[in-house]
N, C-alpha and C positions, 0 to 999 in steps of 0.2 A: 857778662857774656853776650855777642852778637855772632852772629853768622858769619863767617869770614873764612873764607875760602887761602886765601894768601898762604901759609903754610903747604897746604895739599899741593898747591904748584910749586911750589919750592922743591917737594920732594917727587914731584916726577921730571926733574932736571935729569938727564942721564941716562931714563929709563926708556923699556920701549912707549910708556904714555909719554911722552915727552909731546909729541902734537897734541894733543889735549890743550895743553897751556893757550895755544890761541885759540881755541876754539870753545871751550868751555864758558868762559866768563858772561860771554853774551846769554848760551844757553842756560846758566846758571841764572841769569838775571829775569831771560823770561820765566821759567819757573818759579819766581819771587815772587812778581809781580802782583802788586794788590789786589788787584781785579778777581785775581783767581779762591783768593779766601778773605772776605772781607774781616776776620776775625786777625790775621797774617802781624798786623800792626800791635794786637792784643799781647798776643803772644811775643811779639820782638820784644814788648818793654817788659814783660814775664822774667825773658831772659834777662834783660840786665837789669832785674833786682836779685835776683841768685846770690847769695851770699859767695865770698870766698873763705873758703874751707877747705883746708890742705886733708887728701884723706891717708892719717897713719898705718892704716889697713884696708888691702882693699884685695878682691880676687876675680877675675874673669874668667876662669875657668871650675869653679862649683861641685862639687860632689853633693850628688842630687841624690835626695830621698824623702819619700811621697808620702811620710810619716802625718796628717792630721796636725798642723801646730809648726810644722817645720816648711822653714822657707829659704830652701836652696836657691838663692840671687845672684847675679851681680851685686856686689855687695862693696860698700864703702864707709867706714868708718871713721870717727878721728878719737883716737886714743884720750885724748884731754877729757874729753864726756865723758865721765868715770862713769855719769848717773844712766847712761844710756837712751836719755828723751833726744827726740828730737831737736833741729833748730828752731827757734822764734820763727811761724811763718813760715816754714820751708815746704812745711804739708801745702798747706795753702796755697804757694805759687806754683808747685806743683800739679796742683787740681787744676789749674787756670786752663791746663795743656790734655785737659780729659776731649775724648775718649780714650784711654792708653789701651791699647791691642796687642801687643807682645810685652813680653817681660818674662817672669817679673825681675824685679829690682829691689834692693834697700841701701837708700840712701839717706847715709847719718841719722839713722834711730827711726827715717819714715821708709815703710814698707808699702811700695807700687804693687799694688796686686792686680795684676793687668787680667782682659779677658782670656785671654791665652796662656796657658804653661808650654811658652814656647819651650821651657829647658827639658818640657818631657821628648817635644819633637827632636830636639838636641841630640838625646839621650838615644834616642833612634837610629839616630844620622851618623852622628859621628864615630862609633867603630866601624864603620865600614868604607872610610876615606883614605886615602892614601894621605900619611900625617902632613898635616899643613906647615909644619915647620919650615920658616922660611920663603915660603909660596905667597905670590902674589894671585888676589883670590878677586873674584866679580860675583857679586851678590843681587841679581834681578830683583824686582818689588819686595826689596826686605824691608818694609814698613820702617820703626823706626832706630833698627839696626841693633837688635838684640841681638842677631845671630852673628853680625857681624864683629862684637863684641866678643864672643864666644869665637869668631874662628881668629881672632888677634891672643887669647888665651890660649889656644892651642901652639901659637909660636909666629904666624902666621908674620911676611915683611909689609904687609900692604893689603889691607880691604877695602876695596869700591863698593860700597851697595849705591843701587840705585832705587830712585821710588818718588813718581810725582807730588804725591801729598804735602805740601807743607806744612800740614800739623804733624806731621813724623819727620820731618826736618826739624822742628823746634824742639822733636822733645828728643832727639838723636842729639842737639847742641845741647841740650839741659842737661847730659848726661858726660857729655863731651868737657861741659864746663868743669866737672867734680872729678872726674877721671883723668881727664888730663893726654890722655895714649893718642901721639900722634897716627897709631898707627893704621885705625880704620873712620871712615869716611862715609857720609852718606850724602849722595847728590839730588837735586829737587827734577828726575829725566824719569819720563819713561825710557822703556828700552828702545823706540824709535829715538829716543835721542843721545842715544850716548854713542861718538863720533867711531866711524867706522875702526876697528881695532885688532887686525889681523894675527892669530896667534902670539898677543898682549898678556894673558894669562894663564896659572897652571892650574888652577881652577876654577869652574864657572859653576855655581849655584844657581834654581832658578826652582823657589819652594812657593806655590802656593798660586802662582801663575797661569800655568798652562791652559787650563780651563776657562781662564778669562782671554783668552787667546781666540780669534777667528778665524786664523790658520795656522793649530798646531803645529803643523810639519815645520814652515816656515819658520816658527820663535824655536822648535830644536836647529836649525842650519841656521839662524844668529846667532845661539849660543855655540853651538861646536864653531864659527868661525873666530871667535873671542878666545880659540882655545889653542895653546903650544901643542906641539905634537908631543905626545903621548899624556897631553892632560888630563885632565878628568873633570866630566858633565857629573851634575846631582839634581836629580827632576823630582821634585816631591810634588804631588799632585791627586787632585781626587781622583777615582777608578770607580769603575761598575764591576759587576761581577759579568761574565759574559767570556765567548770564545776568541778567538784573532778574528779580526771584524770588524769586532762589533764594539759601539761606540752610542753611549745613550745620549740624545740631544732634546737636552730639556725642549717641549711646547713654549713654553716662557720662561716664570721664573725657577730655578732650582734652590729650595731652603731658602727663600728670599730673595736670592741675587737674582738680581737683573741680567745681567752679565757673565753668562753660564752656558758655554757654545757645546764645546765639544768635552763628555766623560768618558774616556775611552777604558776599554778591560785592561789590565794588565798584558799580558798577549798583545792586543791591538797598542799598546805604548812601545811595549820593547818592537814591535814591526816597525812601528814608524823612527825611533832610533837608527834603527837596523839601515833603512832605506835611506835615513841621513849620513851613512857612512861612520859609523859610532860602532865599536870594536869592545869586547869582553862586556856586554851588557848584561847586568844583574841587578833583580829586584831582589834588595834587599830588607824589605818591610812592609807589609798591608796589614793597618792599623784602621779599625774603627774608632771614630774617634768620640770620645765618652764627653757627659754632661763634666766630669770633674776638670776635663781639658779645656773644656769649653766653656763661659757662663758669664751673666754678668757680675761687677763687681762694686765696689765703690768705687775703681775708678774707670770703669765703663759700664752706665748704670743705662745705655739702650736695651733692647732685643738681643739676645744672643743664643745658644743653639736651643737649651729645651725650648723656645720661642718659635723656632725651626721648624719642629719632630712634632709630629699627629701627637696629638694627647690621648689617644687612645691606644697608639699603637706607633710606639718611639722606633719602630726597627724602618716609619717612615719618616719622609719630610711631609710637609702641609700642605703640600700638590700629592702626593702619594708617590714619589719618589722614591728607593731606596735611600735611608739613611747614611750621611757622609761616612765616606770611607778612604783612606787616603795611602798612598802607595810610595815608596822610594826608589828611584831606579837609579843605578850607578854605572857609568860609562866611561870608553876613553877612547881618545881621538887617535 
């Protein structure tokens, strides 16, 4: 497996991404670029030792249950493996691509147990979408396109995620290589760079973002301009408790991050929607989000949230923060 783009322009021949096709390649390239992750090279030849391995069974779309022992995945099998071990090595190149941060996964007999149960935010999200069947979908910093994975299970004709990292570029092709579904994508762009795209999609995703954002209002009117008329916006994002207003702006760090502008209330999210020109706006879920959602694992063995939380008193972060707490608000244009 290598990164290879070629395909994804083939299939926006036709479509309204059809200008993409000349413009992307460059930006895709700089995004590559070694300079930006000297490990970038590691990882390319990661990929093409990947075995090929046709999977006889496989499902993207998961019936989740939080049972202790049970690991509701993206899941790919090959029926010949009667014994159910793993490949020779497959763990291993896999690890190559650690930190893994969404998931999780199991892949022929090796189970990714990523920091995140992304499938429980999943589980959150998605009865409350208009079904994606058939919908072509834009997915802002989806890491390394779990969810993206998940809205092609749903029926979905076409998922863009975007997301600069290129260790979630490699490990979105690591998965891409075993799966095989032309039908979702992930590109190496912030969302300053994905080419202006005017009512291009019927829905726009944007989980996990907004916060890292320096002018909220601004990243909601990119996303509602990405969006068909009568589309639908999905803001998953951290929330303060507080009235229409009000908006906690971390001193520095928040739970560690650097990168942590604006926490606005609930109230204060759906206003700023509101003022973006965004119609039937509903929060649909304020979820604190728990050490089980959160943690490190084997295969992201940094810091991660009990690391975050006062050890005397988890309902804070280690600046005295309120403790994360994260919100879904559902929109349409």
């Amino acid at each position: 497996m290598k990164i290879d783009y070629t395909p994804f322009y083939k299939m926006l021949k036709g479509t309204d991404l059809e200008p993409w096709i000349g413009l992307l390649p460059e930006r895709i390239a700089h995004g590559l670029r070694y300079e930006r992750h000297g490990k970038l090279p590691e990882w390319e030849e990661a990929l093409a030792k990947l075995p090929d391995v046709e999977a006889t069974t496989s499902s993207l779309s998961p019936h989740t249950q939080r049972d202790e022992g049970v690991a509701p995945t993206i899941e790919l099998r090959n029926e010949v493996r009667v014994d159910g071990k793993p490949i020779d090595g497959l763990e291993d190149l896999l690890k190559q691509f650690h930190p893994w941060r969404k998931g999780p996964y199991h892949v022929h007999g090796v189970h990714i147990d990523t920091e995140w149960r992304s499938d429980w935010k999943w589980d959150r999200v998605r009865p409350h979408l208009q079904p994606l069947e058939g919908r072509t979908i834009l997915d802002v910093g989806c890491g390394n396109g779990y969810h993206c994975w998940r809205m092609a299970g749903e029926g979905a004709k076409l998922v863009v995620g975007v997301d600069p990292s290129p260790l979630f570029i490699c490990q979105f092709f690591a998965m891409k290589h075993f799966l095989g579904d032309p039908r979702a994508w992930v590109l190496p762009l912030g969302i300053e760079d994905v080419p202006e795209t005017p009512g291009a999609f019927d829905t726009v995703f944007s989980m996990g973002v907004l916060y890292h954002r320096k002018s909220p209002v601004e990243h909601i009117e990119q996303l509602k301009s990405f969006l068909k008329p009568g589309g639908e916006l999905v803001i998953e994002t951290l929330v303060a408790d507080g009235p229409e207003g009000y908006s906690l702006i971390p001193h520095g760090r928040y739970a560690k991050m650097r990168n942590v502008w604006f926490i606005p209330s609930v109230p204060t999210l759906e206003l700023w929607m509101k003022r973006c020109g965004l119609k039937d706006i509903c929060t649909v879920d304020v979820n604190t989000t728990s050490l089980e959602e959160q943690r490190a694992t084997d295969w992201m063995t940094f810091e991660s949230l009990p690391d975050y939380l006062d050890p005397s008193d988890p309902a804070q972060t280690v600046e005295g923060y309120p403790a994360p707490k994260r919100a879904v608000v559902v929109a349409k244009v």
